[in-house]
N, C-alpha and C positions, 0 to 999 in steps of 0.2 A: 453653394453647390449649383452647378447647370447638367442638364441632362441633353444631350446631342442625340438624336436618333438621325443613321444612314441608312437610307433605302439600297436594294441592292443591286438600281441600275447606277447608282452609285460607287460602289465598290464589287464590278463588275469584272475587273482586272487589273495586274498591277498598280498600271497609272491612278485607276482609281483610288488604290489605298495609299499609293504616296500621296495624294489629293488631297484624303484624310490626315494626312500626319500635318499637311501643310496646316492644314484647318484648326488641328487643334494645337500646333505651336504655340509654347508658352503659357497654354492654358493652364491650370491647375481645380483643385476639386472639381471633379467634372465626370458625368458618369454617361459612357457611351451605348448604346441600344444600335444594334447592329443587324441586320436582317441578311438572307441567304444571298450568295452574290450572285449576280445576274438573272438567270433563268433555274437556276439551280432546283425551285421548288417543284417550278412543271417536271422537270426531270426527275425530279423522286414523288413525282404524282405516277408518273408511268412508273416506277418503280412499285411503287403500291399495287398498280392495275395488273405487274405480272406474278406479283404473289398472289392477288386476289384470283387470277385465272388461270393458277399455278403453271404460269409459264415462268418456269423459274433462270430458264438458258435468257428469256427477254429481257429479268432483270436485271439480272448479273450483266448482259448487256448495255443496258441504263449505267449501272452503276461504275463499269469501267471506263466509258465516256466520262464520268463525272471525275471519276479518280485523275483521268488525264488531261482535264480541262484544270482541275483544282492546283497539282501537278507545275503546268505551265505558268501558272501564274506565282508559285512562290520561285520557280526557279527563275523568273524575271526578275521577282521582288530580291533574289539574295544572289542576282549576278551569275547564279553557276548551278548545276546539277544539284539541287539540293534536297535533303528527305527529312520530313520532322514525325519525331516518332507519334506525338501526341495524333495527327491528324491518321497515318498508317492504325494505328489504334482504334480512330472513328471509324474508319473502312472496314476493316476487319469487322467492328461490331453489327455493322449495316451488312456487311455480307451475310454472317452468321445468323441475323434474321430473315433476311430474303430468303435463303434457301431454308430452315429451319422453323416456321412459324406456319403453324397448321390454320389456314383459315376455318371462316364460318362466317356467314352473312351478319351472325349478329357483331362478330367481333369490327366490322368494318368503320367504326371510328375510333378504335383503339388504335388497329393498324395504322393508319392513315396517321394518326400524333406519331404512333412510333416511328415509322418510316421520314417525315417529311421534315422533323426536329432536328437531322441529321445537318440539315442545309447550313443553318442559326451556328449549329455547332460547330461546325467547320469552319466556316467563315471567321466566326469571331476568334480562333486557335490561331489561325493564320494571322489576324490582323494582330491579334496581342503579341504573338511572338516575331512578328517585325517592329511592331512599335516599340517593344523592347532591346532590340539588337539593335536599333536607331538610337538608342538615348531616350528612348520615352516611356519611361517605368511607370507598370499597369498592374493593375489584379485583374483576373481573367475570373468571373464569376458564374457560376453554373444556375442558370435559372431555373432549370428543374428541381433544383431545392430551395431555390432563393422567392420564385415567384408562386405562393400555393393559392390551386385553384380547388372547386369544387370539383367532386366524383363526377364529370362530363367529360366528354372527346367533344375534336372539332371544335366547339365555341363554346368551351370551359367561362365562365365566369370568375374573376380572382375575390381571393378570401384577404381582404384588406387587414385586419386584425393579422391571423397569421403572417402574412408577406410582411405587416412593418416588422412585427420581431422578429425573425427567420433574418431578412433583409437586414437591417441595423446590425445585427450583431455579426453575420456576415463580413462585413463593411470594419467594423469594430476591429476582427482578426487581423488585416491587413496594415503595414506601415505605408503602403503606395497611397494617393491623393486622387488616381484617375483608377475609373474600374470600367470595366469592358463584359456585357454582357448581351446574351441573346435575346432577342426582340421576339413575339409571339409565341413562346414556349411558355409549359411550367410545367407542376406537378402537383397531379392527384393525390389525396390520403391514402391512397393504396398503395404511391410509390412508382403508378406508372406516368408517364410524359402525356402532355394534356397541350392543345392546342387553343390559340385564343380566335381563330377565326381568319380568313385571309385577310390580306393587311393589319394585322392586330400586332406588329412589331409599333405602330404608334400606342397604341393602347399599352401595351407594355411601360413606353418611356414616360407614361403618362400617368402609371400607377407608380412608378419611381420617384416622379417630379414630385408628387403628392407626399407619399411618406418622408422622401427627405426636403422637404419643405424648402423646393430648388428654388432661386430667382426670375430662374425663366425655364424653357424647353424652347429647342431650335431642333426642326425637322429640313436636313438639306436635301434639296431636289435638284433637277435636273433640268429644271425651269426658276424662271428668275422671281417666281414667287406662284401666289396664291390668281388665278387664272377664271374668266367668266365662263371659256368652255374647254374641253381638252383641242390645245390645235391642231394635233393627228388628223380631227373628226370636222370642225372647224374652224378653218385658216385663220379668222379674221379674229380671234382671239384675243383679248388684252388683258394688263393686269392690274387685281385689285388692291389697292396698296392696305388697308386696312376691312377686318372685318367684326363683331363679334362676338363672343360664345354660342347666342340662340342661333343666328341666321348660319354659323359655322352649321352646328345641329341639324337642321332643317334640310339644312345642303347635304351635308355626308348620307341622311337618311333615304335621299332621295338619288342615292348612286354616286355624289358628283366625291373624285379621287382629290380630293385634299385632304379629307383626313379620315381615320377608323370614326366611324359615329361613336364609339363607347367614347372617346380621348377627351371632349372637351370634360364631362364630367369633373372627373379627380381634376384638372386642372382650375375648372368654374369654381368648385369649393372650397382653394387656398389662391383664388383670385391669381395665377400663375400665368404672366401673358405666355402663348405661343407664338414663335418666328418660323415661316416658313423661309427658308432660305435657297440663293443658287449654291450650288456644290461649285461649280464652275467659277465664280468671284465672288470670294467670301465679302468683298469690299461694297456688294450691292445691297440693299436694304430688306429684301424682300418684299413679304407682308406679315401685317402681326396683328394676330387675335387676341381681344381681351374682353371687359368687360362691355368695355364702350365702345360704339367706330360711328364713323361719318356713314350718312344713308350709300344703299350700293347703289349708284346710277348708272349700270350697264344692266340690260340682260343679263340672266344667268342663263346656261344650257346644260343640262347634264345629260348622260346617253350614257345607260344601264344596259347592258348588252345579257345576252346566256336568258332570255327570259320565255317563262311558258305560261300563256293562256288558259286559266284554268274555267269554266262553266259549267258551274254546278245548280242544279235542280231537284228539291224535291219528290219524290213520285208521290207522295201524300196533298203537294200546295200548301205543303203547311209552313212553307218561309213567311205567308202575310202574317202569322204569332208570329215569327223569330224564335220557334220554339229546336230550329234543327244547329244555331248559331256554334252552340258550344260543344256538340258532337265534331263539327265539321274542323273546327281551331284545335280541340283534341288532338284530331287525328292529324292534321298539320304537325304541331307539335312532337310527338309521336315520330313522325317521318323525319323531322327537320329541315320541316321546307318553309322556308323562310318569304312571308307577305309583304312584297312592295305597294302595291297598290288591289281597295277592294271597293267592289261597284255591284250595286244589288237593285234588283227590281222588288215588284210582289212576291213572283215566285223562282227568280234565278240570283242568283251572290255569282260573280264574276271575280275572279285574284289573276292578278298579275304576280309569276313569284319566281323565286331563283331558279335556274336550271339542276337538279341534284340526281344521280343514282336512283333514289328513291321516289322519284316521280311516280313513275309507273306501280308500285308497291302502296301507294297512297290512293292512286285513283282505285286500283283495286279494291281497297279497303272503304274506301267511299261509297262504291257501287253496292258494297254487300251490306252497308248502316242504310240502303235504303234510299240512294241518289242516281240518279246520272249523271254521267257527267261528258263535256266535252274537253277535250286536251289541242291545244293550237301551239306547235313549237317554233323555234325559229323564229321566236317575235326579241323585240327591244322595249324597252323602257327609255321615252325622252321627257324631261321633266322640264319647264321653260317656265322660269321667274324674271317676273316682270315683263311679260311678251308684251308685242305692236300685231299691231295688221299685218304687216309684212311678211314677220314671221308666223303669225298662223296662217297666215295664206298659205305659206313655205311647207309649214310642219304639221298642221293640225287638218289640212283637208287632203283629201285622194283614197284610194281605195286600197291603197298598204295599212290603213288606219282601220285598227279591227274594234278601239275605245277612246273616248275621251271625257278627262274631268276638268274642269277648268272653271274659277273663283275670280276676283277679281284681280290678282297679281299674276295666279299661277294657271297652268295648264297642263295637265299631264297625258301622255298619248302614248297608250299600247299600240305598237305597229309592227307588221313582216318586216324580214329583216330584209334586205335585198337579194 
């Protein structure tokens, strides 16, 4: 068995899922991980946002946009005006929530799985049922029962025990050799839909790889492999033909978009190389992670974006114990504001951390355990492995730099964003 995960700038439209079929020609045993196509998830993130502020005319607006983008693309894929009832089905069910689902602040990670799951599941309806009408006979699996997570929203953790048997027998039911399933989805004990985190359609194919104890995982991109910086950000970019497991780790942890930080795990413990591949020519090599690789001789750069400045102070001074450490991670916790980088004096702790809703809702809660605190938005995360002079000339000095840590490989710099 091989496990394929496509991204969904990937299977962005038509073209791209004829792409896919080309890709996986002649394959057999082979289980596909499929993520929302194109932008599809921001789009039902605003969907969320207008149930959340029961603008319910804004959603339904979202959602028709999505209908007629999804729409155009099967009617490409099958030549002529075409309606499949399975996906008419998914709409329906997503409208029925939009208008219909009484918020509450506290429900806003329930919503958020219920809502954005729509993406995974649409997609993969679509592709299974052209892969099908092409000659390419699939099982079309529902990962909210197939992948079970713990009683969390947003970045559920998966229950490995459950998911092999739930999974396996699954799999079991079907006479097809290829199966098509959704990438960061699953489900709760309670039965409702549970999200693994953004990007966590790799973590997905990565807890599949693992139970059905695949030969490999290949994640196709849109780049011709595994990369020292993103070249959007900059140009001069190259790529790394091998890397891996810890230095993979270290990188993902630190923002850089090659892969969900959970993935290498399940993978590292049945020893499962990973290929990062181009979607564009399947005939290039990529890059591929395993146990072992050759030392990295380029720089690495990553650039974490959405990040808020957090400076916190006790009004007692009582950081020189470290006696306020585990109220403060608590209430992180708590919020689900997720710690990229932490820098403490005597009497101040300094986080650099995701940008989330609950920002503000946290510092509040800070202020009232007895802190101050200061909030700086509009910053980035740049993380720089194996820097020169040059580049910290570049990146580590000027007055956009509000932090810095740096060791002797690595350098990390909280800065304003432009």
């Amino acid at each position: 068995m091989k496990v394929y995960k496509f991204g969904g700038a990937s299977v962005k439209n038509a073209d791209g899922v004829r792409n896919l079929h080309k890709i996986i020609a002649g394959e057999h045993d082979l289980f596909i991980i499929v993520s929302a196509m194109g932008k599809t998830t921001n789009a039902l993130e605003r969907v969320f946002d207008g149930i959340r502020r029961d603008d319910r005319a804004y959603a339904q607006e979202q959602i028709d946009t999505l209908r007629s983008n999804h729409a155009g693309i099967i009617d490409d894929l099958w030549h002529k005006p075409t309606k499949l009832e399975r996906i008419d089905a998914l709409f329906a069910e997503l409208e029925t929530l939009a208008h219909n689902f009484r918020y509450k602040p506290e429900d806003a990670e329930l919503l958020y799985d219920q809502v954005v799951a729509y993406g995974e599941l649409i997609s993969t309806t679509i592709i299974s049922e052209y892969l099908n009408k092409a000659g390419t006979h699939n099982a079309w699996i529902d990962m909210r029962h197939a992948m079970c997570t713990e009683q969390r929203h947003k970045d559920a953790a998966v229950d490995m025990e459950r998911t092999e048997k739930i999974l396996k027998e699954e799999l079991a039911r079907h006479r097809e050799n290829i199966f098509i399933g959704q990438g960061f989805i699953g489900g709760a004990p309670d039965g409702t839909t549970t999200t693994l985190g953004r990007e966590g359609s790799d973590y997905s194919a990565a807890v599949v790889a693992n139970i059905l104890d695949a030969e490999s995982m290949a994640v196709w991109k849109d780049v011709d492999g595994v990369l020292n910086a993103d070249p959007k950000i900059f140009p001069d970019a190259v790529q790394i033909a091998e890397l891996n497991y810890l230095d993979t780790i270290e990188l993902a942890y630190s923002g850089a978009q090659i892969i969900h930080p959970r993935t290498i795990k399940p993978l590292q413990n049945k020893n499962i190389p990973l290929y990062v591949r181009p979607f564009g020519d399947k005939r290039k090599p990529g890059t591929v992670i395993r146990s072992m690789s050759a030392p990295i001789e380029v720089p690495i750069l990553i650039l974490k974006k959405n990040q808020v400045l957090m400076t916190i102070r006790s009004r007692d001074f009582s950081f020189v114990l470290e006696e306020k450490f585990a109220t403060i991670f608590s209430l992180f916790e708590r919020f689900r504001i997720k710690v990229n980088l932490v820098h403490n004096s005597a009497i101040n702790l300094s986080f650099c951390v995701d940008e989330t809703w609950h920002i503000d809702e946290a510092v509040e809660a800070l202020r009232a355990s007895g802190f101050d605190v200061m909030k700086s938005t509009d910053m980035e995360l740049l993380t720089i492995r194996g820097y020169n002079t040059k580049l910290w000339d570049k990146y580590a000095c000027g007055n956009r730099v509000f932090l810095r840590q740096s060791t002797q490989s690595t350098v990390r710099i909280v800065r304003k964003r432009y």
